[in-house]
DRENTI-201527 format. One line per field, with one value per residue (C-alpha): z, y, x. Coordinates in steps of 0.25 Angstrom, whole numbers. Layout:
N
zz <- [Z,...] .
yy <- [Y,...] .
xx <- [X,...] .
END
This chain:
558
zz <- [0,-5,6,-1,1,15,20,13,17,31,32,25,37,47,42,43,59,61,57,42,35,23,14,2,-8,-20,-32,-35,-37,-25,-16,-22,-10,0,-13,-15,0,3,-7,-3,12,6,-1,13,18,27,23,13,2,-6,-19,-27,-37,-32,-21,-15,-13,-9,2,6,4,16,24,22,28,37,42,41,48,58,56,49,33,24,13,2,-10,-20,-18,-24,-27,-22,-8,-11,-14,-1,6,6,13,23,27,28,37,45,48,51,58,49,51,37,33,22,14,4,-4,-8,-16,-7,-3,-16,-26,-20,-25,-35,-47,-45,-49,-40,-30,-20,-6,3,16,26,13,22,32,47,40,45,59,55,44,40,29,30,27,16,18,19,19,36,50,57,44,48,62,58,45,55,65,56,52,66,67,55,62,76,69,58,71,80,94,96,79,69,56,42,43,32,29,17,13,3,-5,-14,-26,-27,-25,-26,-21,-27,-35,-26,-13,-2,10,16,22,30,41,47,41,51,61,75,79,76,67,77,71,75,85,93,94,102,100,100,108,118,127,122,128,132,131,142,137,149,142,143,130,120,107,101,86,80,67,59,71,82,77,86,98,98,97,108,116,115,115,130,135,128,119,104,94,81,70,55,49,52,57,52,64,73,82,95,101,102,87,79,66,60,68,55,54,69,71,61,66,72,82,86,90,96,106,108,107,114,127,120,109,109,94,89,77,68,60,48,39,48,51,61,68,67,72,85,88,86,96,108,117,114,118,109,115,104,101,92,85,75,73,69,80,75,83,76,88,95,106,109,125,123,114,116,110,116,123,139,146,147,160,159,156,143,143,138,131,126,116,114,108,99,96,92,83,77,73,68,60,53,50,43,34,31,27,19,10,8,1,-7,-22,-20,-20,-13,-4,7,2,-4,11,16,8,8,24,26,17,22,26,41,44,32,29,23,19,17,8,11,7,7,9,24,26,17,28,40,35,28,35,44,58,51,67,58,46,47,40,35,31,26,35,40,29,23,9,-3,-5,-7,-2,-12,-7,7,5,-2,8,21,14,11,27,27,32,28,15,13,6,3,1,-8,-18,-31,-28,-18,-27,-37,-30,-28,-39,-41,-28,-34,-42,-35,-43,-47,-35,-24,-13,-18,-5,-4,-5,-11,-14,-15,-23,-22,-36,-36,-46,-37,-25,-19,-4,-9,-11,3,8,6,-6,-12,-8,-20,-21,-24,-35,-48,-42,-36,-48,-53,-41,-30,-36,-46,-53,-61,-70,-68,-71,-58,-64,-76,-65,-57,-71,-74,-58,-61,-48,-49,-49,-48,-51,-41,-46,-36,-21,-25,-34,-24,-12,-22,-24,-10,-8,-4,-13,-16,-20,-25,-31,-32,-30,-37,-33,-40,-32,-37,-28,-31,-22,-9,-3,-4,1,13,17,17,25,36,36,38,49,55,54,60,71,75,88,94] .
yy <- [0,16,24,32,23,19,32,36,22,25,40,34,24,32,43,31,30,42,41,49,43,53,56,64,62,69,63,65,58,62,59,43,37,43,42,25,25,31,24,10,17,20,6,0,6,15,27,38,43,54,58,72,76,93,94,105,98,87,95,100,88,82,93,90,78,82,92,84,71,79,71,73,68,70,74,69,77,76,88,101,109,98,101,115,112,107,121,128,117,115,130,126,117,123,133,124,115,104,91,89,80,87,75,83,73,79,78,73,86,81,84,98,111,101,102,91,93,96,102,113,115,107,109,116,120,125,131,135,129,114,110,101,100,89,85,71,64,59,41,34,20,21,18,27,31,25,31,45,43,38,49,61,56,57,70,76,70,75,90,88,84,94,95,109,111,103,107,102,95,94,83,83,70,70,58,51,41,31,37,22,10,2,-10,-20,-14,-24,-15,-16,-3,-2,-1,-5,5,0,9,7,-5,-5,6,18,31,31,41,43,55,63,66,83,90,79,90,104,116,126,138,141,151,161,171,172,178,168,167,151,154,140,140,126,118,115,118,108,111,123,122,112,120,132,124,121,136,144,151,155,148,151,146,151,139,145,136,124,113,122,116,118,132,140,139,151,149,163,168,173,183,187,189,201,207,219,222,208,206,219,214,199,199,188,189,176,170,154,154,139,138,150,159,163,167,179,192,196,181,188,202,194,187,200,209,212,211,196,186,173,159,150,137,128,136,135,144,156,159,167,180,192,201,192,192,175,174,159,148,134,118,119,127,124,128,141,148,156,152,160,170,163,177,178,166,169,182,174,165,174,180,168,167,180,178,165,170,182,176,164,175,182,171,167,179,178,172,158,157,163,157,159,150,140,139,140,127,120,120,116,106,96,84,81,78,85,90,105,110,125,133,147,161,162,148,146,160,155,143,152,162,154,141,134,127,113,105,92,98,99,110,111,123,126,140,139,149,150,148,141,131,115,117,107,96,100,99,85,82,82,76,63,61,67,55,63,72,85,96,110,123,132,143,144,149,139,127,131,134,118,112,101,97,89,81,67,56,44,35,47,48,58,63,65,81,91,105,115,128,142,147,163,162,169,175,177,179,193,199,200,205,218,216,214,227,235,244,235,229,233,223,212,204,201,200,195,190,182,175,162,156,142,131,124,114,110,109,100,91,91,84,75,81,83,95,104,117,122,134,132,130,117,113,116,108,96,97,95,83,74,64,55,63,76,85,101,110,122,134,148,161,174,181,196,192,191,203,207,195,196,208,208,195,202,213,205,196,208,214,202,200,213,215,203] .
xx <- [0,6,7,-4,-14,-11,-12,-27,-32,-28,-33,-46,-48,-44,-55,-64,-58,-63,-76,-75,-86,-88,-76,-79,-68,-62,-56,-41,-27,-19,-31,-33,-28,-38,-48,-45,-43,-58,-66,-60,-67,-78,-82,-77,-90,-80,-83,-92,-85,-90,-80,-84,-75,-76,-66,-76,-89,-84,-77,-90,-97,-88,-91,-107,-102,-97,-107,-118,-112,-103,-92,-79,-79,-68,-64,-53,-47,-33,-23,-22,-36,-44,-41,-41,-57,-59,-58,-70,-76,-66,-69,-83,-80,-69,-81,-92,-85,-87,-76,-69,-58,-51,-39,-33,-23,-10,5,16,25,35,23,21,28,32,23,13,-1,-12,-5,-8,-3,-13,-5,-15,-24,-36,-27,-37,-48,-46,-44,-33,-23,-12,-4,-1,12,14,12,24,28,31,27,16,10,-5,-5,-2,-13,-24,-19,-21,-35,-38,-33,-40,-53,-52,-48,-61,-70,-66,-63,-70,-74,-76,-68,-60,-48,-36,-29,-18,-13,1,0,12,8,4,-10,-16,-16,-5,-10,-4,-10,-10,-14,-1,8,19,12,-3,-13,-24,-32,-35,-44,-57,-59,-54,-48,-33,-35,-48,-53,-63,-79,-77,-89,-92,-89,-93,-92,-104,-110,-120,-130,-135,-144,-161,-162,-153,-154,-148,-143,-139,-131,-129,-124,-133,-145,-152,-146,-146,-163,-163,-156,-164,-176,-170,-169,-177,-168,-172,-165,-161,-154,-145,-153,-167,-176,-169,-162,-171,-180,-188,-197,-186,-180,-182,-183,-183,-171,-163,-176,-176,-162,-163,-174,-169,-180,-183,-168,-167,-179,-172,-157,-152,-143,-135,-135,-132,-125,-122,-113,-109,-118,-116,-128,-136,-131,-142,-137,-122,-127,-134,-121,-113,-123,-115,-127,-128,-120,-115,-114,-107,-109,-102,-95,-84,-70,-76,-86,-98,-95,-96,-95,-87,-94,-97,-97,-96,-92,-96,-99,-112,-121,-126,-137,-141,-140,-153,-167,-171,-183,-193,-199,-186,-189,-204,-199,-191,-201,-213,-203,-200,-213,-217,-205,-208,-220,-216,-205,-217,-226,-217,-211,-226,-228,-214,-214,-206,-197,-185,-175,-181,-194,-186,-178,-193,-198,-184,-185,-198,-199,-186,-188,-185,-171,-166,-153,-153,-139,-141,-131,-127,-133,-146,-151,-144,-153,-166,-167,-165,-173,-184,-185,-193,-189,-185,-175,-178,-168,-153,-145,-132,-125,-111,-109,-95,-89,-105,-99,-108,-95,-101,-113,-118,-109,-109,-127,-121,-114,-122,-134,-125,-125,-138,-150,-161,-165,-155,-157,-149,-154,-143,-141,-137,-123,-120,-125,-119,-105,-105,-114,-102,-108,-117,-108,-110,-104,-114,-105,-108,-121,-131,-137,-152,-149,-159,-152,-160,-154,-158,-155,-155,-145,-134,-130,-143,-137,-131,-145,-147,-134,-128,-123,-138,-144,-147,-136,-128,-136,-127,-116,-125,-129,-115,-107,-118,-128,-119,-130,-127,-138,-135,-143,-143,-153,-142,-132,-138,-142,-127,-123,-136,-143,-157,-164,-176,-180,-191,-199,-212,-212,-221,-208,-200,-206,-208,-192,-189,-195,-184,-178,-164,-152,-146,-155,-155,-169,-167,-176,-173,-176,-174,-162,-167,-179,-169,-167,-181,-188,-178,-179,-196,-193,-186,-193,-206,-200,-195,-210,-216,-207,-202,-195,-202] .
END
C-alpha cells in the first residue's frame, strides 16, 4: 500500500470515529485518494457521500449538513482554486457557529514555487476564520504515521465541535504520487493502520455544553428577542415567567401566550415602545435583519442579557451586562400588565397587517410569505434566503412552533443558498421548503446540479422573482431622489428565464400567477422542484410603508 492511500483510508475511518457521517465530496486528481478512500466508505455502508462538481455548493451543501444535524460534516476538494471555492461558506460558518471540516488536497512543498499546475498557496488560506488549521506532513513509509493521522482528525473534531463555539476547521493534506491504489495492493503498510477497539475515535473527547454558564434575568419589564437558535427555548422559558417574546423569524418556532408574532411591526412603533421599553432584554443568538431590533439593544436605558452567542457579539452600544450559554431563573416575577400590553398590541397588530394585505392586489412578497407559511406542513423545514424573504416571513407570517427554519445570517450573504436549502433537506424527516429571491437563486443556480447517482431531497424552492435587487427599494438608496441611478446600479434587473433554467438542471417547475396556482403548487410532493411567483419590485416601498403606517395606527402607544 503507497503511503498516499494509507494515509486517506486512515483519515476517512478516523472521520467515521468521530462520528462524520456526511462527507460531500469534490471531484479532482490530487484529492483521489481521499475520493477512492471515501467511496469504498460509502459502499461499506459507513458513511453518506455527496459528490458535486461546483467547489462552492458543495461547500454550503456541507454546512446545510451541518446546520441541520448539529453535527460536524466535511467537506473534501483538490488543490488550487477549488479550495479557494470553499471560503465563502466557511465564513458563513465561522459566523454562525456551524461545525465544518474543511480537506483541501494539496502539492508536496517540491511541486510549490515550482511551476506545477493547479497551485496556489493553501497554508492558512482562510486565516481567523476556522477554529483550527494544519498542514499535515506529508506520508512516509515510517513509524507513528497512523497515530499522529488518527490524532489530528481528533483534533479537527474537538475544534469543529467547540468547546465554547462551534466553527470551521482547515485541514491541508500534501500528497505525493502515486494518487491510486497500486495495482498489486494488498492492504499491508509499514506499520498497523488499525483504530482503537471497537470502533473508538483515537482520542476521546468531551460533550461541550453539558455544563453551560448562565444569565440570570432580574427585570419585571423583560422583553426575550430570539434570533435562529433557541427559538423554543427561548418561548418556554418566557411562557414560564411572563416575559413577551419575540422572534427575527416572526411567528415561525414560536409557540406558547407570551409569543409575539408581529414583534418586527411593534418594535418600530415609536409610541408603543416609547410606552413599553423594557428594563432587560433577554437576546439569544445575534440579530441581524431589523434595525429598530439593533436600535432596542443599543438604548442605553435597556439592559442586554446575552445568550449563546457567537465571536461577534450583537452589541451595538456595547453596553451587554451579561453573556451567557444559557439563561436562569429570573430574579423578579414580571408584571403581568406589562405583558397584557404587549399582547393586546399584538393583536391589533396582526389585524391591521391582515386587513391591509387583503386589500393589496396578489401578489407581493409579503402575501406570498403569508401563503407559504400557513400552508407548510407540520414538521417542516423552511430555509429562508436573505433580503427581503427573511423580512417577508417575519413581517407577514403567522405563528407556525411546529415549523423549523433555517437561515444563512452569519455574514447574511446570498452565497449557496440553493445548496445550503439542499442540503438541510437531505437530513430533513419531514417535507422542506425554501423561500428565496431571484438574485439569491440565481447567485447558486448550479445548486441544482444533482448527478443522476446523487439524493434529490424532497425540497420545494420557492422564488420571489422581481427580476432584481428588490431589498434596495426599501432602504436609503431606493428613495426617489436617487432614482436616475437606482435601476442600473441597484435594481440590476436581469430578465432570465428562470423557468428555461431549471429545464436545463431537469428540476421541475412551476410558474404560479394565482394565489389558487400558487397554493396547489405547495402541495407536498418527492423531489426538487422550483415554484416560481413574479411580484412587481416597484410596489415595495409603498406597500411597506402603508403597512407601517396602518400597524402604527391601530396600535398606537398601547
Amino acid at each position: 500500500m503507497n503511503p498516499s492511500t494509507a494515509q486517506a483510508r486512515v483519515i476517512v475511518d478516523e472521520l467515521v470515529r468521530n462520528t462524520v457521517s456526511h462527507v460531500v465530496l469534490c471531484p479532482g486528481s490530487r484529492n483521489a485518494p481521499l475520493s477512492i478512500a471515501l467511496y469504498d466508505a460509502a459502499a461499506a455502508g459507513r458513511l453518506k457521500l455527496h459528490v458535486r462538481i461546483d467547489e462552492r455548493g458543495a461547500a454550503f451543501l456541507a454546512l446545510g449538513i451541518a446546520a441541520r444535524t448539529g453535527r460536524p460534516s466535511a467537506v473534501v476538494c483538490t488543490s488550487g482554486t477549488a479550495a479557494a471555492n470553499f471560503h465563502p461558506a466557511v465564513l458563513e460558518a465561522d459566523r454562525a457557529g456551524v461545525p465544518l471540516i474543511v480537506l483541501t488536497a494539496d502539492r508536496p512543498p517540491e511541486l510549490r514555487s515550482a511551476g506545477a499546475s493547479q497551485v496556489i498557496d493553501q497554508y492558512q488560506l482562510y486565516g481567523d476564520a476556522v477554529r483550527y488549521f494544519d498542514e499535515l506532513a506529508v506520508a512516509e513509509r515510517r513509524a507513528g504515521q497512523n497515530s499522529y493521522w488518527r490524532s489530528q482528525i481528533c483534533r479537527a473534531w474537538n475544534a469543529a465541535y467547540g468547546e465554547w463555539r462551534s466553527g470551521p476547521v482547515h485541514l491541508n493534506i500534501p500528497f505525493r504520487d502515486p494518487l491510486v491504489p497500486d495495482l498489486d495492493d494488498d492492504g499491508e503498510w509499514y506499520e498497523s493502520t488499525e483504530g482503537r477497539a471497537d470502533g473508538e475515535r483515537w482520542t476521546e473527547l468531551p460533550d461541550f455544553g453539558a455544563l453551560p454558564s448562565f444569565v440570570v434575568p432580574s427585570a419585571r419589564h423583560g422583553l426575550v428577542i430570539a434570533c435562529d437558535t433557541g427559538v423554543q427555548a427561548a418561548s418556554e422559558w418566557a411562557e414560564q415567567h411572563g416575559w413577551p417574546v419575540v422572534s427575527e423569524t416572526g411567528g415561525l418556532g414560536l409557540s406558547g401566550t407570551t409569543a409575539i408574532s408581529s414583534g418586527a411591526w411593534l418594535l418600530g412603533v415609536e409610541e408603543f415602545i416609547s410606552a413599553h421599553k423594557p428594563e432587560q432584554v433577554l437576546c439569544l443568538g445575534r440579530p441581524t435583519v431589523f434595525r429598530q431590533v439593533q436600535k432596542v439593544l443599543s438604548d442605553p436605558a435597556v439592559e442586554v442579557l446575552l445568550v449563546r452567542p457567537d465571536s461577534d457579539w450583537p452589541a451595538p452600544a456595547h453596553n451587554v451586562r451579561q453573556v451567557g450559554q444559557w439563561f436562569a431563573e429570573p430574579t423578579k416575577p414580571a408584571d403581568p400588565e406589562w405583558l397584557a400590553g404587549w399582547q393586546r398590541a399584538d393583536a391589533a397588530a396582526s389585524a391591521a397587517v391582515t386587513t391591509a394585505l387583503a386589500s393589496e392586489p396578489w401578489p407581493s412578497g409579503l402575501s406570498v410569505a403569508s401563503e407559504l407559511v400557513g400552508a407548510l406542513p407540520q414538521g417542516a423545514l423552511l430555509v429562508v434566503g436573505s433580503s427581503n424573504p427573511t423580512r417577508d416571513v417575519a413581517l407577514a407570517g403567522s405563528l407556525r412552533p411546529d415549523v423549523l427554519v433555517h437561515r444563512n445570517r452569519g455574514v447574511a450573504g446570498i452565497d449557496g443558498t440553493v445548496s445550503t436549502a439542499i442540503g438541510a433537506a437531505t437530513v430533513h424527516r419531514a417535507p422542506s421548503y425554501a423561500l428565496l429571491g431571484d438574485l439569491t437563486f440565481l447567485h447558486d443556480a448550479s445548486g441544482l446540479l444533482t448527478g443522476p447517482t446523487e439524493q434529490r431531497p424532497d425540497l420545494t424552492i420557492v422564488v420571489l422573482n422581481d427580476d432584481g435587487g428588490g431589498i434596495f427599494s426599501l432602504l436609503e438608496q431606493g428613495a426617489p431622489e436617487h432614482s436616475a441611478s437606482f435601476e442600473r446600479v441597484f435594481g440590476t434587473p436581469h430578465g432570465a428565464d428562470l423557468g428555461a433554467l431549471c429545464a436545463g438542471y431537469r428540476v421541475p417547475h412551476v410558474l404560479a400567477t394565482s394565489v389558487a396556482e400558487f397554493r396547489a403548487a405547495l402541495k407536498p410532493a418527492p423531489g426538487l422542484r422550483v415554484v416560481e411567483v413574479r411580484v412587481d419590485r416597484s410596489r415595495h416601498r409603498d406597500l411597506h410603508a402603508r403597512l407601517r403606517k396602518a400597524v402604527a395606527s391601530a396600535v398606537g402607544n398601547g
